[in-house]
N, C-alpha and C positions, 0 to 999 in steps of 0.2 A: 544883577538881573541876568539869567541864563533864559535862553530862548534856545527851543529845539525843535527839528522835526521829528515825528515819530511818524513814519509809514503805518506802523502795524497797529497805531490808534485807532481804533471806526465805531466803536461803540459806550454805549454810558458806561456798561463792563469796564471795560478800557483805561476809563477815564478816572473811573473809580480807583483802581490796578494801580492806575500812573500816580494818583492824587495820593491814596495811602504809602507807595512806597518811600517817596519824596518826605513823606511826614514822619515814617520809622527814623529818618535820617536826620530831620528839623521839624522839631514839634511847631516852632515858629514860622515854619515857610509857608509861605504864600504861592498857591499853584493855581494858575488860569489855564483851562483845556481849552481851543478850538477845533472842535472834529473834523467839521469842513475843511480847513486845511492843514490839518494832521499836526496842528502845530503845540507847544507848550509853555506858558512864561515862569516862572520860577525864580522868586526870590526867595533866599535861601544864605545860611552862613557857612555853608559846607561850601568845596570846593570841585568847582563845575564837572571835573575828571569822577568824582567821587557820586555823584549824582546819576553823570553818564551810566558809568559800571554798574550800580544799582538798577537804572530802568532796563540797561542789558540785562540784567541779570532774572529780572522778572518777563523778560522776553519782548520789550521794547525798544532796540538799537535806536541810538539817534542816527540821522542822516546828516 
């Protein structure tokens, strides 16, 4: 289980963004948004580094 925050989460948009890219990476992952506290659960068989880089990369840094 990888859990993140994402600051620049705030909208379904967002959530949408964060939930597909997660998915390009693990057709299998399991992605829980909370917007209220910017937060992300993510199980997943990639490797948590690998995850990070991707949501940076669509313009979501973890905190």
């Amino acid at each position: 289980m990888i859990e993140l925050t994402l600051p620049d989460m705030t909208c379904g948009h967002c959530v949408k963004t964060v939930t597909g890219t997660v998915m390009k990476l693990d057709a299998q992952a399991q992605v829980q948004c909370d917007l209220p506290s910017h937060t992300v659960r993510i199980e997943t068989t990639q490797p948590a580094d690998a995850v990070r880089q991707a949501l940076a990369d669509e313009g979501y840094p973890a905190r």
